[in-house]
N, C-alpha and C positions, 0 to 999 in steps of 0.2 A: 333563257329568260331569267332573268335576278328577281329570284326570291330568300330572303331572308330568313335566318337560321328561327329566327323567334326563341335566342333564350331567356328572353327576359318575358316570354308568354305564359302560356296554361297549360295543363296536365290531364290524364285521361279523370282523372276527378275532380275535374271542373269542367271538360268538354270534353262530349264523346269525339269516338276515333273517326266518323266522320265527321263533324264541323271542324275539325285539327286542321285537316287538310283543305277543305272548302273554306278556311279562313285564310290557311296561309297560298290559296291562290288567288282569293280575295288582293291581299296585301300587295302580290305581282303589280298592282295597277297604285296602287297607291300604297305605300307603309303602312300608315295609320289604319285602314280598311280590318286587317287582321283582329285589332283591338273592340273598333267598330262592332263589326261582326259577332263575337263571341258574346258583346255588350248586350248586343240586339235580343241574341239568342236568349242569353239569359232573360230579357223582359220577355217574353215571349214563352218562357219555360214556367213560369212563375205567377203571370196576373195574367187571368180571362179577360180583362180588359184591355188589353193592351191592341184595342182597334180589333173589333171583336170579330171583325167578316177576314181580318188578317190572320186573325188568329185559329180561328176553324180551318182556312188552308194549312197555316203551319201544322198543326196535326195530323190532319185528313191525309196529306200526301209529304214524302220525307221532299221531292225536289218540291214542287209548287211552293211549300212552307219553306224551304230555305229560300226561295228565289223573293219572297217576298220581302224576306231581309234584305238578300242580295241587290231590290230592284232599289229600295234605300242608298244605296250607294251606288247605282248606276250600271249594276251588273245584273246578269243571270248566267244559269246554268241552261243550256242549250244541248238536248238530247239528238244525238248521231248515233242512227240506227249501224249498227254492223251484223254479218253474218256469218264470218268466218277472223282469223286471227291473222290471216295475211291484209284484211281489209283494217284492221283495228292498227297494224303498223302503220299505213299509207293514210289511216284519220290522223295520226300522232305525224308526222312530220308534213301534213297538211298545216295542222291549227297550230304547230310550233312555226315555223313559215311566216304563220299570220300573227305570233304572238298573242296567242291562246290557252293560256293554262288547260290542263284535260284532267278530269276526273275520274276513272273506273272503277268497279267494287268489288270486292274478294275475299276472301275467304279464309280467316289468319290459318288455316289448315294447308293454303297451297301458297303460302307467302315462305319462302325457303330461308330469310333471313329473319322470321319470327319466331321468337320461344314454344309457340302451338304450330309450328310445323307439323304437319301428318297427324295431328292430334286430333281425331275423331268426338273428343270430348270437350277440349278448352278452345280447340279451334275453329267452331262452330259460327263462331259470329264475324259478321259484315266488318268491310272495313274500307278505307277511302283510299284510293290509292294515285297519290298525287304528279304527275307528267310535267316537268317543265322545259327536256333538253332532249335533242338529237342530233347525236354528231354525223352528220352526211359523208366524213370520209371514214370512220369505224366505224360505222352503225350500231352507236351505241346511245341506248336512251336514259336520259337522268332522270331521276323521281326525287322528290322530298319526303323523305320517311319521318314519324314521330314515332316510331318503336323501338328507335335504335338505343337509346338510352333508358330505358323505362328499368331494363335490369340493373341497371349500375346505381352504384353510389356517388352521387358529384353535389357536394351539396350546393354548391356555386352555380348549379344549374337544376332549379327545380321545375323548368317547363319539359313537357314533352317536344323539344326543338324537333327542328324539322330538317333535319342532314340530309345531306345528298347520298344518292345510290347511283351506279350508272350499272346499268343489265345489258345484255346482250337483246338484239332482236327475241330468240329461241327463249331466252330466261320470260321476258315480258308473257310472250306468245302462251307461254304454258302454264303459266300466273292466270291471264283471263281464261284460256279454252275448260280448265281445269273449276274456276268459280262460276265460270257462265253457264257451261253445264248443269250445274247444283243451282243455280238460278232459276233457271226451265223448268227442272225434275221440281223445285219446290213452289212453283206458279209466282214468281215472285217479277214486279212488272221491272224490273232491272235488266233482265236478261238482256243479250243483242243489243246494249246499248252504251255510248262510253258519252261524256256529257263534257261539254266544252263551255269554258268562263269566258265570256262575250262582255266587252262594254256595249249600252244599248243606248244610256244616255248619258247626263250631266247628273254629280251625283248629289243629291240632298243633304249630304251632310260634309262638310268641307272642312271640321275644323272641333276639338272638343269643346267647344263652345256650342257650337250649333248642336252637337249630341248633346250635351246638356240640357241645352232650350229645348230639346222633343223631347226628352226624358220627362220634363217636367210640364209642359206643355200639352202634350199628346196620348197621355196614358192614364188608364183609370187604375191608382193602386187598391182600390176598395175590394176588388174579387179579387183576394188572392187565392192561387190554387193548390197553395197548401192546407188555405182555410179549409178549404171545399175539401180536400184529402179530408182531415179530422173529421167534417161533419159530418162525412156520409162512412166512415170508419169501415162499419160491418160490413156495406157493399166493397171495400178496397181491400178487405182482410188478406184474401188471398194473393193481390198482386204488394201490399206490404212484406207476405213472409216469402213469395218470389223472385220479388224484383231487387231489391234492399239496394243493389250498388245503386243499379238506374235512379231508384227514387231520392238515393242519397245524396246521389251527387244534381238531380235537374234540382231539390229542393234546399240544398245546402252549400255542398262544393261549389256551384255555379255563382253562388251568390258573392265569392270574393272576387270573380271576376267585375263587379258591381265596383268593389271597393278599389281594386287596382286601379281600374279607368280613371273611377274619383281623384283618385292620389296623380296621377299622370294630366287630368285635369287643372287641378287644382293643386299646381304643384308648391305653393305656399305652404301648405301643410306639411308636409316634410321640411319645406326650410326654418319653419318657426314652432318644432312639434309642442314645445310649453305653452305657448300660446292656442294650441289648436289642440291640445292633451282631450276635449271633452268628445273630440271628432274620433281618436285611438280609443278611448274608451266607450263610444257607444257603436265603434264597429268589432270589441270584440263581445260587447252585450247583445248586440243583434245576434253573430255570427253562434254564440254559446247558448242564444236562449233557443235560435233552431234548430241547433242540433241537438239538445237534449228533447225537443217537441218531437224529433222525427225519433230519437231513440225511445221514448216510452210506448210510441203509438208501433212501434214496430218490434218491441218486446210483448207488448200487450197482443199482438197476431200473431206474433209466432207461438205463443204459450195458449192461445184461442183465449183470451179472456177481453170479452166488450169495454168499450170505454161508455162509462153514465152520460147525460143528457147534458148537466151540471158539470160537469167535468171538461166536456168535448167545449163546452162555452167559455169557460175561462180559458182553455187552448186558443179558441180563437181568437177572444178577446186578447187575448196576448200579442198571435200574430199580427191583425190589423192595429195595435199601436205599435209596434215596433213600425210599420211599414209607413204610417205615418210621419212618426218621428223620424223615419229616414228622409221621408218627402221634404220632410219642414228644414233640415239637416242642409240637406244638398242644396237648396232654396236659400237658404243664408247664406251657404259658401259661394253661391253663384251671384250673390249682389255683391259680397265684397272683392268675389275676382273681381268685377265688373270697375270698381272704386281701385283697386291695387294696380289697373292697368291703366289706369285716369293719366292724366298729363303731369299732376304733381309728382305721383311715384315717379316716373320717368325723370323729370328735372332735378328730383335730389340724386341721379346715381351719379359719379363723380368717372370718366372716362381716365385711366392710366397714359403717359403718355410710353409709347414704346417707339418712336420714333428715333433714339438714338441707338438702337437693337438690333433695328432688321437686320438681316445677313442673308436672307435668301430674295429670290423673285419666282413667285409661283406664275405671275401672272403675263404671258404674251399676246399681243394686238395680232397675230396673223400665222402663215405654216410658212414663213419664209425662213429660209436658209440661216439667216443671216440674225435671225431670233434670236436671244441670249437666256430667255427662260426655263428655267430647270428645277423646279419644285420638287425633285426626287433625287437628283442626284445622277438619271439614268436618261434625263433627255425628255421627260413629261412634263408637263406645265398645262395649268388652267388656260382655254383662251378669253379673251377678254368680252367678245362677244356675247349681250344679252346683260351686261353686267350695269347695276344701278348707275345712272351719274351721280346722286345723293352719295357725297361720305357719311352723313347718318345714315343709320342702319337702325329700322325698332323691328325685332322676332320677340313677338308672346310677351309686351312688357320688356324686355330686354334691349338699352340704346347702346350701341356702339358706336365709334367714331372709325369707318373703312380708310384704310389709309391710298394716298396719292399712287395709282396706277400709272407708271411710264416705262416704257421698252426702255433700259438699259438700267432700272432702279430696283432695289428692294424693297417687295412689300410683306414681308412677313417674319416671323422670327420663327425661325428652325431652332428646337429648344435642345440648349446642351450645357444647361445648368447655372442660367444666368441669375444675377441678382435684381431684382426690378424694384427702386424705390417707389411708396406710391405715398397722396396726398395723406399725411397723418393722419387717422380718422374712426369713428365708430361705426363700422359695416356689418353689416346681417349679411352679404351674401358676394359672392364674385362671380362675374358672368364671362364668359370664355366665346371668342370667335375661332373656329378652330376646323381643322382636320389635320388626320395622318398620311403616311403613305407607305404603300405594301403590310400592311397590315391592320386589325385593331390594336390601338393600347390603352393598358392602364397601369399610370405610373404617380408618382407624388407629386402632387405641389405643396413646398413649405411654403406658410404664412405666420414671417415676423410680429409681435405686438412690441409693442413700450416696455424696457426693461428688458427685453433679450427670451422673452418665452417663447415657445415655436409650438405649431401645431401643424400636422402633417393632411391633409385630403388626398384620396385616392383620384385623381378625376379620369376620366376613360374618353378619348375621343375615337370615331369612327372613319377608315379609312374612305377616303374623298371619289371611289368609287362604288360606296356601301348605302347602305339605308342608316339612318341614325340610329344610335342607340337610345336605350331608356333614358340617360339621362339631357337628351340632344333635341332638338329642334332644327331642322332642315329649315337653312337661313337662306342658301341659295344654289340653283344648281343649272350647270352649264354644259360648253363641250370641252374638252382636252386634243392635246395634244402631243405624241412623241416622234423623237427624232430616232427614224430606220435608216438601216443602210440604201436603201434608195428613195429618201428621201424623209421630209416631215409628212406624216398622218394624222388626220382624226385619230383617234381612239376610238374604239368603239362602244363605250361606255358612258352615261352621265356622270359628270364629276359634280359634286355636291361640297360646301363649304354651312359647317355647323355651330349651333348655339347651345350652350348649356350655362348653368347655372349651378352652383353649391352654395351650403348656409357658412357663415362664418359667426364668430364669437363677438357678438355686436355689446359685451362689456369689456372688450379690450382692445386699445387701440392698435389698431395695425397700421403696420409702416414700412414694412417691407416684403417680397414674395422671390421664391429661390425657384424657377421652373422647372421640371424635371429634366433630366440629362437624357434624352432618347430624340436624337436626330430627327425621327421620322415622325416628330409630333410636330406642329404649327400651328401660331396662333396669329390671328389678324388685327386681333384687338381684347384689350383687355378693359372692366367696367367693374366699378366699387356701387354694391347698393347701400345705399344711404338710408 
């Protein structure tokens, strides 16, 4: 089952080590679901209001409160009783069978490829242990780990990603016999149980838009549960000078998972940051004013000294404007996405033509022989099946013009360092139709201005049997096709073709774009915003 690395996700300080993995099995079923998820978590970590009979489950019990996030997007966790580790193999290549993410919990002490290995001391605590593959002719089972980089240094990857592992039967078997044991002996209602990601229904929320509109919509920010921390101080003293990571990260770290979603929401704000400078500066005045709130109230308990009456009130008056101010923030940004995505923005983008370019044909009508299709170079090709008739194309605000689909024609440009004139002009941004293949890349596109200056973009496209990446939009996805030696097949993968966006330098005219020299990038179409 394709689940996606998430490095463009979160980290054990912004999401414990179990929602890591329950988000990224979340995501198996949909991309976005991951983002989702963690988003939710965060409301939910943070304001008692946040649908209050929801929110007593979320605490009261670790599954019941995740499934209620989970039931938001049309999933739950689904508890399969087991008894022994031969039965916990034969649950795992049951619910992969079915396309079932699986869930188990353990113990970073009997997880042999974690830093608390045997560690009696650091190894103590719970941990999610994600299942998404079993090879039926090795018996071997894939997991998605987020430990695996946590010791390194990458700074081009600051999420806890979620890598692959493949173990043996024997390796797995003695992972749970070893935590479910210590489950038992500490009465803990986990034991004998491994929990499988079930779709149940259709999911409510379909799109950052619709998370937006519940964000704003559905949640009372008025109880915040930080407030509540300050006011009752004296009663939290002890689990202040106890708990500090936990408290730090559900009431702090958690909260730029708040702002990432925003920015991915509302992806204008990255393309016009001068314009939107007041939005970067009051998410680092949120971000700086709660962590100096959590740091005095959690110096003040560890040294035992109370906070005053008058004191604990201006903290929380602090915290309920800020959360205000964030409501009223996000509430602005979301009527002008609304206006940016209007019909006008759309008519001033200005469509490039790449009509005299194409050189490849990704796209075939059928698995006959006789196909001419070859998108890679190795006999694979999109098939055409499912495919819009509309050559417009609008993804997120973003108009393309798809180019003429016919067996023996080229529809796409395999980029190997062309030069593309386009309409003279003052653009804020350039929008890409696009996938790779055999791999992801990120590589340059120069873009010419008036006078000979150039300016270079990194852009990254995702390979056409991947999830998009952060800067992508999933425009469309289908079936493929390759040519074997006994004959054409399906593929066994969804093939996906993508949308992105980057800002350009909208005080100088551009007029021409040099695409990067790497084969195995493609584009369908290319779009000047106006």
């Amino acid at each position: 089952m394709n689940i996606d690395y998430y490095k463009n996700g979160f980290n054990v300080g912004q999401v414990n080590c179990i929602d890591l993995p329950v988000a990224g099995a979340a995501g198996f079923y949909s991309y976005a679901n991951y983002f989702y998820y963690c988003f939710y978590t965060t409301l939910f970590l943070n304001w008692t209001g946040a649908g209050t009979e929801d929110w007593l489950k979320f605490i009261a019990n670790p599954i019941e409160g995740r499934n209620v996030v989970l039931n938001k997007l049309g999933l739950e966790l689904k508890p399969n009783h087991v008894e022994d580790a031969s039965q916990v193999i034969q649950l795992i290549k049951y619910h992969i069978d079915n396309q079932h993410p699986l869930i188990f919990f353990a113990f970073y002490k009997h997880l042999f490829y974690d830093r608390n290995y045997m560690d009696d001391v650091g190894g103590n605590l719970l941990h999610g242990v994600l299942v998404n593959e079993y090879n039926s002719k090795t018996s071997v089972i894939g997991i998605r780990e987020c430990t695996i980089t946590r010791d390194e240094v990458q700074p081009e990857i600051k999420a806890d990603a979620l890598f692959r592992l493949r173990l043996t039967e024997d390796m797995v078997s003695d992972i749970w016999m070893k935590s479910n044991a210590l489950l038992r002996e500490n009465g803990q209602f986990l034991f004998d149980t491994v929990f499988s990601m079930e779709k149940i229904s259709e999911t409510q929320v379909g799109s950052y838009d619709e998370l937006i509109a519940d964000f704003l919509n559905s949640y009372d920010f008025t109880r915040s549960k930080l407030a509540d921390l300050i006011e009752n101080f004296d009663a939290n003293a002890d689990a202040l000078k106890n708990d500090m990571i936990l408290i730090r990260r559900n009431f702090h770290g958690s909260l730029s998972i708040l702002f990432s979603v925003f920015e991915m929401a509302f992806k204008f704000i990255g393309l016009y940051k001068s314009k939107y400078q007041d939005y970067f500066e009051f998410k680092n005045r949120y971000l700086g004013i709660r962590g100096n709130l959590l740091s005095k109230i959690q110096t003040n308990a560890l040294r035992g000294k109370s906070i005053n009456s008058s004191e604990r009130k201006l903290m929380i008056a602090q915290v309920n404007e800020l959360d205000s101010e964030l409501v009223s923030l996000v509430s602005r940004l979301y009527t002008e996405k609304r206006k940016l995505s209007g019909s006008d923005c759309i008519k001033n983008q200005v469509v490039v033509d790449l009509s005299g370019l194409l050189n490849n044909e990704g796209f075939g009508g059928s698995l006959a022989e006789s196909c001419e299709a070859d998108l890679t170079g190795k006999g694979e090709y999109f098939l055409t099946r499912g495919l819009p008739m509309e050559h417009e194309w609008v993804i997120d605000g973003m108009r393309f013009r798809f180019p003429d689909i016919k067996d023996g024609a080229n529809d796409n440009v395999s980029c190997r360092g062309q030069v593309v004139t386009v309409p003279a002009g003052y653009y804020t941004s350039i929008m890409l139709l696009e996938c790779s293949e055999w791999g992801n890349y990120c590589e340059v596109l120069e873009i010419e201005y008036e006078g000979g200056e150039k300016d270079e973009i990194r852009i990254t496209m995702s390979d056409w049997s991947s999830s998009p990446g952060s800067e992508e939009k999933k425009a469309w996805s289908g079936n493929a096709a390759a040519r074997m030696r006994d004959g054409v097949k399906l593929w066994d993968f969804t093939a996906s073709i993508f949308a992105a966006q980057y800002p350009l330098d909208q005080n100088r005219k551009a007029v021409r774009l040099k695409l990067p020299d790497c084969h195995n990038m493609h584009l369908f179409a290319v779009t000047l915003g106006g």
